[in-house]
C-alpha positions in Angstrom: -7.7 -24.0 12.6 -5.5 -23.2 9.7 -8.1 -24.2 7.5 -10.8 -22.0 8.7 -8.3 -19.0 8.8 -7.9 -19.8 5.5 -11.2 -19.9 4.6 -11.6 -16.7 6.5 -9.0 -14.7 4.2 -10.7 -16.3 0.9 -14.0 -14.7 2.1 -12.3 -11.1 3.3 -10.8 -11.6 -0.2 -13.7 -11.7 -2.3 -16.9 -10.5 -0.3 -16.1 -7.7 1.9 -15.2 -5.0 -0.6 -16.7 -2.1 1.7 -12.8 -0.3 1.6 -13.2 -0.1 -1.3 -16.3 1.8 -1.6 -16.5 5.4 -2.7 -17.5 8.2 0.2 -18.2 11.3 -0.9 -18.3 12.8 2.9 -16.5 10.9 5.5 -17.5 12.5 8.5 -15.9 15.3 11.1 -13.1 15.0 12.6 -11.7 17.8 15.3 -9.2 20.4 14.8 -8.4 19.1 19.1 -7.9 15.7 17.5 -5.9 16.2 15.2 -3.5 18.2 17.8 -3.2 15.6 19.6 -2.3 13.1 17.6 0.5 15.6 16.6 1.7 15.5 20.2 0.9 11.8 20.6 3.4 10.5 17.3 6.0 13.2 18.9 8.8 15.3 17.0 9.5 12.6 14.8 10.0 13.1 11.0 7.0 11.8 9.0 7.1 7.9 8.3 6.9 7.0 4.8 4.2 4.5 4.3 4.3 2.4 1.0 0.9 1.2 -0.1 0.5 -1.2 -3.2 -1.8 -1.5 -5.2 -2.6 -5.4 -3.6 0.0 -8.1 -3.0 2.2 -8.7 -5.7 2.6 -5.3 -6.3 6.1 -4.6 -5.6 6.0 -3.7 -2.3 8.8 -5.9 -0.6 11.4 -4.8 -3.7 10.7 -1.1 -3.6 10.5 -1.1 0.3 14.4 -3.0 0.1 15.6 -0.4 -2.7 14.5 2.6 -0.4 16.0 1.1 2.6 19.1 1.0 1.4 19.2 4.9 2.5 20.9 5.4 5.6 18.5 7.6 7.0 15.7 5.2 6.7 14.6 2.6 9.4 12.8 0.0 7.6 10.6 -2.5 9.6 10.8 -2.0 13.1 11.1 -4.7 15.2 10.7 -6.9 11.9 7.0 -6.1 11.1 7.6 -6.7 7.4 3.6 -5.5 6.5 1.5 -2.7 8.6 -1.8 -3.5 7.6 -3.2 -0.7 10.2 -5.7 1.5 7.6 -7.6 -1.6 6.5 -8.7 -1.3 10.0 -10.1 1.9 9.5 -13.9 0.4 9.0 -13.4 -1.3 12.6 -11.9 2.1 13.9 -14.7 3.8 13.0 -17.6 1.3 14.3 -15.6 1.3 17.6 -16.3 5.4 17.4 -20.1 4.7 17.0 -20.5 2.2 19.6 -18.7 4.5 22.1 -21.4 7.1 21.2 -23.6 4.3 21.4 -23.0 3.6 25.3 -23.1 7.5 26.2 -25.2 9.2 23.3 -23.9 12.3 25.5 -20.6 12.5 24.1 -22.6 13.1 20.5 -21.4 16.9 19.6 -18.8 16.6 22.0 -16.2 14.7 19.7 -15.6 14.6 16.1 -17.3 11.4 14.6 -14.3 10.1 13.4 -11.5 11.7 16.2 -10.5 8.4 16.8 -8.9 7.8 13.2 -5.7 10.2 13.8 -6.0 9.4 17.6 -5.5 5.8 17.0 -3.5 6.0 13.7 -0.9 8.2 15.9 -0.7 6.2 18.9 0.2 3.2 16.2 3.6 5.1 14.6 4.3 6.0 18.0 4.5 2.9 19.0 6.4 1.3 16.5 8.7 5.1 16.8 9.7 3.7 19.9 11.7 1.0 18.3 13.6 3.0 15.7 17.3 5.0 16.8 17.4 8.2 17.2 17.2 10.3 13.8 15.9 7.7 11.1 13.1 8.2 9.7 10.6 4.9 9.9 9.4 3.2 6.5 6.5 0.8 6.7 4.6 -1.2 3.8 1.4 -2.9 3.0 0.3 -4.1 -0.3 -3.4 -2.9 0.0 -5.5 0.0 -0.3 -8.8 -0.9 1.4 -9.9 2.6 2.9 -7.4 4.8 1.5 -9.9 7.7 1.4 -9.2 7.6 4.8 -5.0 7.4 4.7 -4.8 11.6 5.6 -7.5 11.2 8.5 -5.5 8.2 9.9 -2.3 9.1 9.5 -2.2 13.3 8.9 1.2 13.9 9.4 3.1 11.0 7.5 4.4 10.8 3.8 2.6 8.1 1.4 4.3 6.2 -1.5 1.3 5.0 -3.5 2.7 2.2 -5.9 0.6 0.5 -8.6 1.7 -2.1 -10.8 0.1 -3.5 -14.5 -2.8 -5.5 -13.5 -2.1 -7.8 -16.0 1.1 -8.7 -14.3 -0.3 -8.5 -10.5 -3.1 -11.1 -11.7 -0.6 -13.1 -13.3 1.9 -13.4 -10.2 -1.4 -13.7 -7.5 -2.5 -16.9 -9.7 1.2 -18.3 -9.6 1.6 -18.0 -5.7 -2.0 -19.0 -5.2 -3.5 -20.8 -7.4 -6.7 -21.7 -5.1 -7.6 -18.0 -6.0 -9.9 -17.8 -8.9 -8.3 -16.1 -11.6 -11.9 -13.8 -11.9 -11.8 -12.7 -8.3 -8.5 -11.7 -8.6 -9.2 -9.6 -11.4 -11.7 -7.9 -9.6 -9.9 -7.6 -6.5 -7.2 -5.4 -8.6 -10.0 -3.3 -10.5 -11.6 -2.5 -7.3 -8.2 -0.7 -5.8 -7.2 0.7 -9.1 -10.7 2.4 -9.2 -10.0 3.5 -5.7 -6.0 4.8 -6.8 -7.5 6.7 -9.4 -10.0 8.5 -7.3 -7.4 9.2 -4.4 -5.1 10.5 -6.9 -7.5 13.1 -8.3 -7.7 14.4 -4.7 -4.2 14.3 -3.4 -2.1 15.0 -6.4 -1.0 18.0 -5.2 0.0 17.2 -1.4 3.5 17.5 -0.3 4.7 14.4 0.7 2.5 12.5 -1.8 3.6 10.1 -4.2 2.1 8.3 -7.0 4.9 6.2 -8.5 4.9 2.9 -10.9 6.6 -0.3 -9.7 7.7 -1.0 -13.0 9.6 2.4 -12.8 11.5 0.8 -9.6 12.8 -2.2 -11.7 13.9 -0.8 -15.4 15.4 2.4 -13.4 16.4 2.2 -9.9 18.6 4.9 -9.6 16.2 7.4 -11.3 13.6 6.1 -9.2 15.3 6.8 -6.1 16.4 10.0 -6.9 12.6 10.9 -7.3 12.0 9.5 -4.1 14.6 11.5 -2.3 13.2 14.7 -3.6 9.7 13.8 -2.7 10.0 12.3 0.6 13.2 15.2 1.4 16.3 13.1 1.4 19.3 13.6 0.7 20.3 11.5 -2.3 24.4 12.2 -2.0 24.4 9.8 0.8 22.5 6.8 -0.9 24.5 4.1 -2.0 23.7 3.7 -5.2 26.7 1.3 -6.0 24.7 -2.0 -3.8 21.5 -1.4 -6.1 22.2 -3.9 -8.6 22.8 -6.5 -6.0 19.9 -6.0 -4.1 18.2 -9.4 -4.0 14.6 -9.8 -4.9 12.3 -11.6 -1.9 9.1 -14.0 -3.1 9.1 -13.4 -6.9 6.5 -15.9 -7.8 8.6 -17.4 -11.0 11.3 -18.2 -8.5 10.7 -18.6 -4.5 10.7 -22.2 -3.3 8.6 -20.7 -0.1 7.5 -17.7 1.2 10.0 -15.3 2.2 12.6 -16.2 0.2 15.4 -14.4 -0.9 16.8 -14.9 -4.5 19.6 -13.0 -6.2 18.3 -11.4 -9.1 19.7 -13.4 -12.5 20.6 -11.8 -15.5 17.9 -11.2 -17.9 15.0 -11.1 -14.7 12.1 -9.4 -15.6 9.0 -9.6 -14.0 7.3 -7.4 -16.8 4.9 -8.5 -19.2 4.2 -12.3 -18.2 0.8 -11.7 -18.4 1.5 -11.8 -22.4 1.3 -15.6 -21.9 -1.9 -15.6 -21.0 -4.7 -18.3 -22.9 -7.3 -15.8 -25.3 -9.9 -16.9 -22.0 -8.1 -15.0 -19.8 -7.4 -11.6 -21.6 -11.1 -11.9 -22.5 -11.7 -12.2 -18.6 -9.3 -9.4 -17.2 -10.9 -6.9 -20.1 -14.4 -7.2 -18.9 -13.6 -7.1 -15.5 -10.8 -4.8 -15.2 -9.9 -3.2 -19.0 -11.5 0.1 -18.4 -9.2 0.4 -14.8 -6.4 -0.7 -16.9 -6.9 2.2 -19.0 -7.5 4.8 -16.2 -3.8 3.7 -14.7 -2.6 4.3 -17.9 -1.2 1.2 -18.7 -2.8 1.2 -22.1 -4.7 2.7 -24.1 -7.2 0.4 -25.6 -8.5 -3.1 -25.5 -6.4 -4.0 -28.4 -4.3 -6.3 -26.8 
């Protein structure tokens, strides 16, 4: 059985790219249905999703730096990843086949009204496990659909993190090296297209965020700071004094196993490995994924 889930997670991994792809039009969805997910998810204060670039993105380290803040509940009820938006294609064929068994209801409900029904029946949920006054913080290194994330989730705050790909690439092959090294490549060039487009449209969104992991780790408390004032927190209550000792969780140059917590050593620096790489492998990652590089901004030519 764990062999064919595996197998399962390869194929989702390279083949089905459709969250990926771009949608000019997305379809209707009701001004009704987004009031009621309003009521649905309740008076609490907008959940701040973290969404990574794709695993290895630095997902786990900023989602521990934020949670320091005493008015953030990280995790509910331990759910370390909230893969919920990735969902969104399955959402929306549910939608169509509901239409499909009473072609009726066609007119009657937006196309997609399910998205913020379903997206805030989710938080709700999940609200239910955090005290009284905390605001809930949930993660997930992906970005399949995130064209969608306002239609899912309309009334929540969104850190979008991104990472060199150079360095996600490097770190993916280390942890699993059954992944070949050109899929991976192409996994990461597929979401940083999708970033870069979902950037140009939300820019300017209160409660939107387009931050760099690498940011997180040469300046926490800077980093922090920027995330109070886009996410409305008070950074005078922070404790900025337990940064340094925050522990790092699955780096891939030093966790024995999954999940493991290390203490950060002097000198850690999970910047720049990729510089390592064999001429074979730069060659690959420019072909596949140079020009994406260059659209993040993480250089500004080839020449490297």
């Amino acid at each position: 059985m764990g062999l064919i889930n595996n197998m399962r997670k390869y194929f989702r991994y390279v083949f089905k790219n459709d969250g990926f792809a771009y949608r000019p039009a997305r379809g209707e969805i009701s001004p009704h249905a987004f009031q009621a997910a309003k009521a649905i998810r309740g008076g609490q204060p907008p959940t701040i999703i973290i969404h990574g670039i794709m695993k290895r993105s630095g997902t786990v380290y900023t989602g521990e730096l934020l949670g320091l803040h005493p008015c953030i509940h990280p995790h509910p009820n331990l759910i370390w990843e909230t893969p919920f938006l990735s969902l969104t294609g399955d959402i929306r064929k549910l939608q169509q086949d509901f239409f499909l068994t009473y072609q009726q209801n066609i007119g009657k409900i937006g196309e997609n009204d399910f998205l913020p029904i379903f997206g805030s029946s989710f938080l709700a949920y999940l609200y239910a496990l955090v005290p009284d006054g905390q605001r809930m913080l949930l993660k997930v290194p992906g970005v399949e659909y995130l064209d969608y994330f306002y239609d899912v989730f309309p009334n929540e705050n969104l850190l979008l993190l991104i990472r060199d790909g150079r360095d996600v690439v490097s770190s993916t092959i280390k942890t699993w090296p059954q992944l070949r090294f050109a899929d991976v490549c192409k996994r990461w060039a597929n979401s940083a297209r999708m970033i870069v487009r979902f950037n140009e449209s939300s820019k300017n969104r209160e409660g939107y965020w387009f931050a760099r992991y690498e940011d997180a780790v040469k300046d926490p408390e800077t980093f922090v700071r920027e995330a109070c004032f886009k996410f409305n927190l008070d950074p005078n209550t922070y404790p900025f004094e337990k940064v340094n000792n925050l522990p790092i969780i699955g780096s891939s140059t030093t966790r024995k196993q999954p999940e493991t917590w290390v203490k950060k050593t002097k000198g850690f620096n999970p910047i720049g490995r990729w510089q390592q790489w064999s001429a074979w492998r730069k060659m690959t990652f420019k072909r596949i994924a140079g020009q994406a590089l260059i659209e993040l901004g993480y250089c500004d030519n080839l020449d490297w």
